[in-house]
Structure formats: C-alpha cells, structure tokens
C-alpha positions, -999 to 999 in steps of 0.1 A, spaced: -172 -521 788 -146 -497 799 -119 -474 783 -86 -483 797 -63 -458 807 -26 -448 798 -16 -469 834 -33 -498 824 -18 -495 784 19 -495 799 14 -519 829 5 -546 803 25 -534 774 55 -537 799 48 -565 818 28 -590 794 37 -578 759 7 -563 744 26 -534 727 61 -548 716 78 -519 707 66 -497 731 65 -460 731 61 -450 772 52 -412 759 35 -394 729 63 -385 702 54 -356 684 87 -328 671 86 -332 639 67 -362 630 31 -376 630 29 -384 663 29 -420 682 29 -437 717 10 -438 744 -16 -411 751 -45 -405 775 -63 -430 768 -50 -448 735 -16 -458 721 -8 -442 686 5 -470 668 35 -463 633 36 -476 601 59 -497 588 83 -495 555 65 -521 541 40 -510 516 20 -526 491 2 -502 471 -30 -508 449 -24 -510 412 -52 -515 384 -24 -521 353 -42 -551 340 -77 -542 349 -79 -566 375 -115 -569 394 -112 -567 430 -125 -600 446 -118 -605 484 -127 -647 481 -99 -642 453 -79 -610 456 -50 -614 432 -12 -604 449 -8 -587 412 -34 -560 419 -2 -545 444 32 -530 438 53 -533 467 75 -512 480 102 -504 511 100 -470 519 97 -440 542 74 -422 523 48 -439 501 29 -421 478 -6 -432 472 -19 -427 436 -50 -404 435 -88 -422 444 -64 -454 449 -54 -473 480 -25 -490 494 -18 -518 524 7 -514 556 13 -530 586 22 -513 619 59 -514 635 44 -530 667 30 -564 668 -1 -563 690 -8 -594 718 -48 -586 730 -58 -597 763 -85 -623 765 -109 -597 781 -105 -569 759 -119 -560 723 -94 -528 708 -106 -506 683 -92 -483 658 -94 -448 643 -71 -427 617 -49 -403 631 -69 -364 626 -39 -354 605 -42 -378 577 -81 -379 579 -76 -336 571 -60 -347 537 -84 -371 524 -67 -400 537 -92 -425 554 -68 -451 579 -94 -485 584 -89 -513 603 -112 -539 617 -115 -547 655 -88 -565 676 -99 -592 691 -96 -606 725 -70 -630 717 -54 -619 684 -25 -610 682 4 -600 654 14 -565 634 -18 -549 628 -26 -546 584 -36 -512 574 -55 -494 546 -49 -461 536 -75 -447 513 -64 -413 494 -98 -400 488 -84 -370 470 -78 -367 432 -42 -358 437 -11 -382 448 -10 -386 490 21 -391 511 22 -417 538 56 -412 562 67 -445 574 77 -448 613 55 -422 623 17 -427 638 -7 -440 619 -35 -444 638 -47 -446 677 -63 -481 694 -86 -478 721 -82 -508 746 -120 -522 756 -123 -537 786 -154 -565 790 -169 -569 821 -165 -604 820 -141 -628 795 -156 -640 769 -164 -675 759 -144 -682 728 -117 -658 717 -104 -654 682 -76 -675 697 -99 -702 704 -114 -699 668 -77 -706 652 -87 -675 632 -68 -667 596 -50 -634 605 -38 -649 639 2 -640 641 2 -626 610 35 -605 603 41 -579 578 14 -569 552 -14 -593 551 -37 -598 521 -74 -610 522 -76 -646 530 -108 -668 529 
C-alpha cells in the first residue's frame, strides 16, 4: 500500500468527488485548521452534535444503544461534559475509491487537551459524512468548535482492487448523512 499525495487527494476530489466540499489548501488564521495537506486532507466538524448523557442511568449497549442516552444540539461550539463523550459528523461527505482503504487520526491540538477524535477505517467503497467521537478524557468541560478541523484521513492505496468492497457488502453506514448511531 501507498500514501497518496496532496496531487492525487485534489485530482480525485475535483474530478470524481471523493471530497465534496473541498478545501484546495490548509486553512489555518484563526481556526483549527482544515484542507488539504501534504499528504492528508483535514476534514471539519459539523453543527450537528449529539452529546452523551447518562440522566436515566442508561447502560451502554451497541446491539441496543438507546437514542435517549444523547442530547442533541446545533451549535458552533459544543461543550463536552467532563469523562463524557459526544457524536459528530464531518461537513464533507466522503466517496472512497474502490482501491483505497483511508484511515483516521485526531487533529494534535485536540489530542493536547485530553480530547481523543476516533473513527473507524473507510472503506474502499463507502461513502457518506464521516460519524465522529470526541472523547474528553479530562475531568473538566471540553470545547469542540464546529466548521473547523477535526481530524486528518490518510488516503491508502492497494496494490491491487479488492475483491468485494463495502459497497459490494451493502454495508449499514453506507450513505449515511448527518450523525449516525450504532446500528446492528
């Protein structure tokens, strides 16, 4: 597998939709930055925001998670209750090539406040706005700031296509828009 480059990230961002919006060049006065870097695209999040509540003392069960566990809110800045977590979704909406696996790691200036960005592999074939969890590791409340970068994909190229994409495999998050819960 290769790392694909900032030429390759536009040239199919541009010309086949992979990225949609697309930022040609790294923003960065003023806000977390996002766009296309060296070899990445720093992807924002949204102002949609579900964040984790446990008011009723609900168990967390991902063959059952309950839509109650969440409080949701439009924002652009969410605050994260201490040792808690809370759902996003990123402003683009991601198309992956058949021959390329993406992966994803939280931006350096979250992850230097406690705040741990996860998300799971893209796969070749997947495609819709990208769910995020931001987990505030810290005992105090943490600020996320909608519209700004969130986290940084990293475009994998295989040396060959592979036989069955998640595409092929009809698989549950495929086009999913705005914040997605667990789904069995």
């Amino acid at each position: 597998m290769s790392v694909m480059p900032d030429t390759w990230i536009r040239e199919r961002a541009t010309t086949a939709g992979m990225i949609e919006p697309f930022t040609e060049k790294l923003q960065r006065e003023g806000v977390i930055s996002y766009g296309l870097s060296s070899y990445g695209y720093d992807a924002r999040v949204s102002r949609e925001f579900k964040i984790f509540t446990n008011v009723d003392s609900a168990v967390v069960d991902p063959k059952a998670f309950s839509q109650e566990s969440f409080v949701d809110r439009e924002t652009d800045v969410c605050v994260i209750p201490p040792n808690s977590f809370a759902l996003a979704r990123t402003v683009e909406y991601f198309r992956i090539p058949r021959d390329v696996l993406v992966i994803c790691l939280g931006k350096s200036t979250y992850a230097r406040c406690g705040i741990i960005v996860n998300v799971t592999p893209l796969e070749p074939e997947w495609e819709g706005h990208v769910t995020l969890e931001f987990s505030n590791t810290t005992p105090l409340p943490a600020k996320i700031y909608a519209n700004e970068g969130a986290c940084q994909f990293i475009f994998l190229k295989g040396h060959s296509v592979c036989e069955t994409s998640y595409g092929d495999r009809s698989g549950k998050y495929q086009g999913q828009k705005g914040v997605t819960l667990p789904r069995l």
